[in-house]
NULO-67960 format. One line per 2 residues: number of its first residue (from 0); for each residue z, x, y of N, C-alpha, C, O. Coordinates in nm, 3 decimals. Atoms other than C-alpha are relative to their C-alpha. Example, Ala and Ser with C-alpha at 12.3 -4.5 7.8 and 13.67 -1.06 7.14 Angstrom:
// residues 2
0> 0.000:0.089:-0.119:0.780:1.230:-0.450:0.000:0.090:0.120:0.066:0.194:0.118 ~ -0.006:-0.082:-0.119:0.714:1.367:-0.106:0.073:-0.077:0.109:0.090:-0.026:0.220
END
This chain:
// residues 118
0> -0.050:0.080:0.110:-3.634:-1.293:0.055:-0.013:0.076:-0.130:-0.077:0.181:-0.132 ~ -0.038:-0.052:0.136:-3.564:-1.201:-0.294:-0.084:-0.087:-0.120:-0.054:-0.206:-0.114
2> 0.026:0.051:0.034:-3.781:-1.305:-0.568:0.007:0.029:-0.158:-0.055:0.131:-0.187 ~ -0.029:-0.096:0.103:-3.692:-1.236:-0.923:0.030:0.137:-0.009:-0.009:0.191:-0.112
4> -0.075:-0.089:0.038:-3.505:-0.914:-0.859:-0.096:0.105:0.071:-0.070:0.225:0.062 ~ 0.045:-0.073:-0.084:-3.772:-0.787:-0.622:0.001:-0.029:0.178:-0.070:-0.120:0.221
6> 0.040:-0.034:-0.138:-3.765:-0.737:-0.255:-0.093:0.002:0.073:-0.176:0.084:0.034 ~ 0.095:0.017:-0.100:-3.986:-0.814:0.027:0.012:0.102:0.080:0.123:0.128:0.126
8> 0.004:-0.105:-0.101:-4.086:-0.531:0.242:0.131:-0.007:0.131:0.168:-0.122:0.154 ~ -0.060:0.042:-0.099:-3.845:-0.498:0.534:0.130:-0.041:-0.009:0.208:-0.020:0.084
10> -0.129:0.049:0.029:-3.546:-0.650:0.385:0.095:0.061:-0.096:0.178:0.004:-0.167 ~ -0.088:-0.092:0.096:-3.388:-0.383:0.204:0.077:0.096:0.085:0.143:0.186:0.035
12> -0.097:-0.118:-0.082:-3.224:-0.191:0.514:0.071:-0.059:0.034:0.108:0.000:0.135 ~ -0.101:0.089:-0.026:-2.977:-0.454:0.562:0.125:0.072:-0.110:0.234:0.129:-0.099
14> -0.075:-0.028:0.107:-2.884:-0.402:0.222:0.067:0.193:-0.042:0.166:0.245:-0.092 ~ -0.049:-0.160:-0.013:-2.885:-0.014:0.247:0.170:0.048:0.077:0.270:0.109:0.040
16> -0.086:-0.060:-0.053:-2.689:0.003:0.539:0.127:-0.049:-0.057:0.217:0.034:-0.070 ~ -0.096:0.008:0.046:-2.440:-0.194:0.394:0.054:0.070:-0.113:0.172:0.106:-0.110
18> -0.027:-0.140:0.096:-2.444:0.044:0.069:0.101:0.106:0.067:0.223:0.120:0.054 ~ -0.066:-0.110:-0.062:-2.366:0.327:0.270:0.137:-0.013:0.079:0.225:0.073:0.084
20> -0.171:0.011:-0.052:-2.058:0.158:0.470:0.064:-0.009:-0.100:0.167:0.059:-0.097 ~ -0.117:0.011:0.141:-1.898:0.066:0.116:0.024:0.115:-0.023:0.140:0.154:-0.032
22> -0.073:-0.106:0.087:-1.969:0.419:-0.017:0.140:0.084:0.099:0.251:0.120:0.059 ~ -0.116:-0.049:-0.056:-1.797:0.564:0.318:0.133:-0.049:0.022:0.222:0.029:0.056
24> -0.153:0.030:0.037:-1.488:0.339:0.282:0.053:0.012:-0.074:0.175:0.004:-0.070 ~ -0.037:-0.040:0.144:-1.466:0.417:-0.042:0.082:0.178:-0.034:0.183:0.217:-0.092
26> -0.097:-0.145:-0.080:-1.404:0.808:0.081:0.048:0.021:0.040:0.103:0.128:0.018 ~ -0.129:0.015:-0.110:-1.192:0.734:0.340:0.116:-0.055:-0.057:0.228:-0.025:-0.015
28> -0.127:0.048:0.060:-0.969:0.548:0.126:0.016:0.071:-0.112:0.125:0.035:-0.159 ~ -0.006:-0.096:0.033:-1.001:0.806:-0.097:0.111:0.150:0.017:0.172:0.224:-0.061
30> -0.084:-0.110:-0.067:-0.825:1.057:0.140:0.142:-0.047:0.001:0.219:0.049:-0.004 ~ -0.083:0.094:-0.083:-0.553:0.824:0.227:0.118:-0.006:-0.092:0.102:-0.033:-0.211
32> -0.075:0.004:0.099:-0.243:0.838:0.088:0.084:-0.115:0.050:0.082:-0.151:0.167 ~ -0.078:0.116:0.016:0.013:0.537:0.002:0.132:-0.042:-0.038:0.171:0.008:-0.143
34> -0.162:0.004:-0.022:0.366:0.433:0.028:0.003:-0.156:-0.054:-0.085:-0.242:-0.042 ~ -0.076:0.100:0.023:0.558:0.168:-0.106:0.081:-0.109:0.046:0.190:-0.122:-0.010
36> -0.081:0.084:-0.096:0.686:-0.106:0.128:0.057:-0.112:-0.088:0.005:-0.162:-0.187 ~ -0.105:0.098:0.061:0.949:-0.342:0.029:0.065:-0.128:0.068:0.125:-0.114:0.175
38> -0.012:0.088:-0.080:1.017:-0.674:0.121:0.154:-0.076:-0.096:0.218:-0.024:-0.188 ~ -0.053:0.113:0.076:1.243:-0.979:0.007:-0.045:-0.119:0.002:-0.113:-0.141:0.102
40> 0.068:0.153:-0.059:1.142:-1.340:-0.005:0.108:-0.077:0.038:0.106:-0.199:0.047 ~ -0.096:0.109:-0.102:1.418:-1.469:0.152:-0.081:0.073:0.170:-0.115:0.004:0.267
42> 0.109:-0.075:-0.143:1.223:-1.242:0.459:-0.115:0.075:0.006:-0.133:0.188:0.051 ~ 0.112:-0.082:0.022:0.908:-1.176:0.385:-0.063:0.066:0.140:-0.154:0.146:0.122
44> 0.070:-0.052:-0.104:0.806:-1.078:0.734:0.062:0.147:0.055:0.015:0.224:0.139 ~ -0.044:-0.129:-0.032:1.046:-0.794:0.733:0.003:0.106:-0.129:0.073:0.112:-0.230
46> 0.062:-0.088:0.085:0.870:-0.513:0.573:0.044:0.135:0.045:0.021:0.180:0.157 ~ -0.019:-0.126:-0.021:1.026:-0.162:0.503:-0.095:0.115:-0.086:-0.145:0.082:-0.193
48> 0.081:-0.073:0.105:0.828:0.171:0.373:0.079:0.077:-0.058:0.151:0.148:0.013 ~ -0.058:-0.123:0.053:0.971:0.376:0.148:-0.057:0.147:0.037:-0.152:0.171:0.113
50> 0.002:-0.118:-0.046:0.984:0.725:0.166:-0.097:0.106:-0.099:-0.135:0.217:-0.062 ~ 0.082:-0.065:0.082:0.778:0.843:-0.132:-0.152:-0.008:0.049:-0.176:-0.110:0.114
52> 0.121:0.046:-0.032:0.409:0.866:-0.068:-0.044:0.110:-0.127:-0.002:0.216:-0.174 ~ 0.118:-0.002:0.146:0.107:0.855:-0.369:-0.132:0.049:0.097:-0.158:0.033:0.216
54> 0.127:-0.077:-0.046:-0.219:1.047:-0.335:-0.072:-0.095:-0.051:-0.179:-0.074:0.007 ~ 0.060:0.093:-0.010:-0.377:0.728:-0.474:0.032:-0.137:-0.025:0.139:-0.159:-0.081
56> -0.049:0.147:0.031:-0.371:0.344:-0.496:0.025:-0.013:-0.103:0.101:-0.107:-0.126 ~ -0.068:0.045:0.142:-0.329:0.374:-0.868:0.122:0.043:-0.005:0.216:-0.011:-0.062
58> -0.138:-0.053:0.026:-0.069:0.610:-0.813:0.135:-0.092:0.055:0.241:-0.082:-0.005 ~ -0.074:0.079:-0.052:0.130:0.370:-0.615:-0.005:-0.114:-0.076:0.108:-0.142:-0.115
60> -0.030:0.134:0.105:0.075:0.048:-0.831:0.047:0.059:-0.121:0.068:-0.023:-0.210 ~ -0.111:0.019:0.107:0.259:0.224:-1.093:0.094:0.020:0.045:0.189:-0.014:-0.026
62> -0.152:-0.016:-0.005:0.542:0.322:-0.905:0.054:-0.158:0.061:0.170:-0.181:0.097 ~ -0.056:0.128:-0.022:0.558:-0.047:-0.822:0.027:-0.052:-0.155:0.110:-0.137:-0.186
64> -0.006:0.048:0.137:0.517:-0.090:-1.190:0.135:0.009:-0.044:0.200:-0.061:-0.121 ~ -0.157:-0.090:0.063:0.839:0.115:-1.228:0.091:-0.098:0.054:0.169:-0.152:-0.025
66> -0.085:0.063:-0.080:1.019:-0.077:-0.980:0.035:-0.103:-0.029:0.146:-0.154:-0.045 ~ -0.038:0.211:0.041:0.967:-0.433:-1.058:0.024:0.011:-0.164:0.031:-0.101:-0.213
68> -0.076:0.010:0.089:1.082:-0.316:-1.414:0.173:0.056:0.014:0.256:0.003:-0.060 ~ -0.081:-0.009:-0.059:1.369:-0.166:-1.264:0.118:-0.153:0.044:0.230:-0.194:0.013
70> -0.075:0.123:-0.040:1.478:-0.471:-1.116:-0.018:-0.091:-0.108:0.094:-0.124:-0.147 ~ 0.006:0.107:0.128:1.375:-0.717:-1.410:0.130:0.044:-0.066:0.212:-0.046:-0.086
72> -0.085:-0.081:0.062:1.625:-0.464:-1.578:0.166:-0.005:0.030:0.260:-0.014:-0.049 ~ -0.135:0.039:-0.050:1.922:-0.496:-1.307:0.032:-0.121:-0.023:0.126:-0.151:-0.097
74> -0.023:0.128:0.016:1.862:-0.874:-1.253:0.088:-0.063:-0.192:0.177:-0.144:-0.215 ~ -0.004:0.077:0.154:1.885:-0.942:-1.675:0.218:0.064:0.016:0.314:-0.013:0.013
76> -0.100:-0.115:0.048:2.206:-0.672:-1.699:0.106:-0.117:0.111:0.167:-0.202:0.045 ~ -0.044:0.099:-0.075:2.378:-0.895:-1.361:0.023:-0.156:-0.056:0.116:-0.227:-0.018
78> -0.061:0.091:0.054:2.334:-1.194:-1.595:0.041:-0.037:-0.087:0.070:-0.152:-0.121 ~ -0.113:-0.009:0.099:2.499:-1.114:-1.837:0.095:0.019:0.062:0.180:-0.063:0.027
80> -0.090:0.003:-0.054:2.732:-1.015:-1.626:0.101:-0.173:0.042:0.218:-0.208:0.053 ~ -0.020:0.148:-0.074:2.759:-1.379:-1.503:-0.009:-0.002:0.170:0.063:-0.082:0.229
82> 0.054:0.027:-0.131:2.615:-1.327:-1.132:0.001:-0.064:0.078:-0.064:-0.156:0.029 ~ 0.006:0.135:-0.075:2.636:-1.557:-0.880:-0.157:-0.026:0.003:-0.235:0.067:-0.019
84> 0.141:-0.030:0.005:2.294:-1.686:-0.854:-0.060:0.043:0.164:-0.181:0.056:0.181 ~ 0.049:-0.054:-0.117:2.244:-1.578:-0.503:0.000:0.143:0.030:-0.069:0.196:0.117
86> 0.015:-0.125:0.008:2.307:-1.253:-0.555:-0.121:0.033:-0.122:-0.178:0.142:-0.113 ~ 0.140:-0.043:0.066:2.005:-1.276:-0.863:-0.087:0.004:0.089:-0.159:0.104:0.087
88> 0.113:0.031:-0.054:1.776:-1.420:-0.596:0.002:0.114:0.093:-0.112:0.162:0.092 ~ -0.030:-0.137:-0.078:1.886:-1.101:-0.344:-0.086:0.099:-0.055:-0.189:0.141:-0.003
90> 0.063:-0.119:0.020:1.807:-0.837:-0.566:-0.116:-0.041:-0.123:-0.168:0.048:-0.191 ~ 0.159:0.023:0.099:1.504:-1.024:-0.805:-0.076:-0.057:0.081:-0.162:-0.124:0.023
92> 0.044:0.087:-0.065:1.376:-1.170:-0.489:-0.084:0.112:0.069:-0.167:0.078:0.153 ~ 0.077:-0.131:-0.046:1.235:-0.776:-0.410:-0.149:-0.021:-0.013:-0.204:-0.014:-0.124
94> 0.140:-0.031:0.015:0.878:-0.793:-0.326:-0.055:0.153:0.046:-0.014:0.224:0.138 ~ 0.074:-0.216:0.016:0.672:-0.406:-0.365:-0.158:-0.079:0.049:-0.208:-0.188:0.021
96> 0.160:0.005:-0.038:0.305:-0.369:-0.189:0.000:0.123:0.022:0.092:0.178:0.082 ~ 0.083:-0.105:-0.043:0.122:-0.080:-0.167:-0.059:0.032:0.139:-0.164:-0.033:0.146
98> 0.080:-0.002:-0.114:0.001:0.015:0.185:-0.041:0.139:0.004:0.016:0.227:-0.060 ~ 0.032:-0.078:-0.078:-0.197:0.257:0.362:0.112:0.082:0.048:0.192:0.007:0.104
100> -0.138:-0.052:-0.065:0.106:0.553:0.478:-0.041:0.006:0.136:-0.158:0.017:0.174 ~ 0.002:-0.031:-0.129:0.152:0.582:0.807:-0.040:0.114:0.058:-0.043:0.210:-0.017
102> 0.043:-0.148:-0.038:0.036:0.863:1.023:0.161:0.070:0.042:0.256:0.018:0.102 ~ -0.139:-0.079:-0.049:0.321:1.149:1.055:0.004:0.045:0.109:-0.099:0.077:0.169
104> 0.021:-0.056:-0.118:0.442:1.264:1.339:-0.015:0.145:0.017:0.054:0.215:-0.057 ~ -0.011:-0.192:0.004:0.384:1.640:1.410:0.132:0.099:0.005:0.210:0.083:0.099
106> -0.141:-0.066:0.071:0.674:1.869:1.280:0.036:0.063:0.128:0.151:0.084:0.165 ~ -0.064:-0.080:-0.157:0.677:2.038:1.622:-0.136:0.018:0.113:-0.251:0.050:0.081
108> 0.092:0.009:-0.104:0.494:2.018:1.968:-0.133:0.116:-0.032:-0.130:0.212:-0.108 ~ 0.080:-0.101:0.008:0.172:2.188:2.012:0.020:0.142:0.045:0.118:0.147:0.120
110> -0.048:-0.074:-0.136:0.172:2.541:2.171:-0.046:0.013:0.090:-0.009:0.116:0.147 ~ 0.063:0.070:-0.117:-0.047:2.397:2.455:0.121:-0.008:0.090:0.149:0.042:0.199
112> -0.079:0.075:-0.112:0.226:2.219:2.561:0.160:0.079:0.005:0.220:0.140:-0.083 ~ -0.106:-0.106:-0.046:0.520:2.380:2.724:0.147:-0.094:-0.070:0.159:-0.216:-0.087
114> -0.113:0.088:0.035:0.852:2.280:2.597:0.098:-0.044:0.085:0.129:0.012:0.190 ~ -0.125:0.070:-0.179:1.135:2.047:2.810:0.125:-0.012:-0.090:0.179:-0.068:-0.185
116> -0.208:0.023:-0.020:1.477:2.119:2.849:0.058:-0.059:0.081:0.007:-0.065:0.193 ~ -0.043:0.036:-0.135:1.684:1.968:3.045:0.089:0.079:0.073:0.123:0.045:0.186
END
């Protein structure tokens, strides 16, 4: 137990180990680089990644920054135009997330492995 900001024998390696898993996720996500996936809300369950990838999560929440001014930018310019409004909700209906990139595939077989022709 905890009693004014001190610790009871024994009950501080709980708290350690958990220390140490934060700091190592904290490195690992660190390494990790991040892409831009794009949705709509007319389908939010169909999620594409873009093709750019950021060396960090900040770097990627600004290029979403860019984006969703981008579109604020088309959408306004479209109504002036006089737009239908289903075509605003189309292209202002763009949802941006940041993810984790995917792992790449290898640019060419190992040279372990023998190559197949047919």
């Amino acid at each position: 137990m905890c009693y004014h900001g001190v610790m009871t024998p024994g009950r501080w390696a709980p708290v350690l180990v958990l220390g140490i898993i934060a700091l190592l996720r904290t490195v690992a996500a660190a390494d990790q680089e991040y892409v831009i996936w794009r949705s709509t809300t007319l389908d939010r369950l169909d999620w594409t990644p873009g093709s750019t990838t950021y060396a960090s999560r900040e770097a990627c929440d600004q290029g979403v920054a860019v984006r969703q001014a981008r579109v604020a930018r088309t959408v306004a310019f479209l109504r002036r135009l006089g737009a239908d409004d289903t075509v605003l909700q189309v292209v202002g209906g763009r949802v941006y997330e940041c993810r984790p990139a995917l792992p790449r595939p290898p640019t060419r077989p190992p040279a372990s492995e023998p190559s197949q022709s047919p």
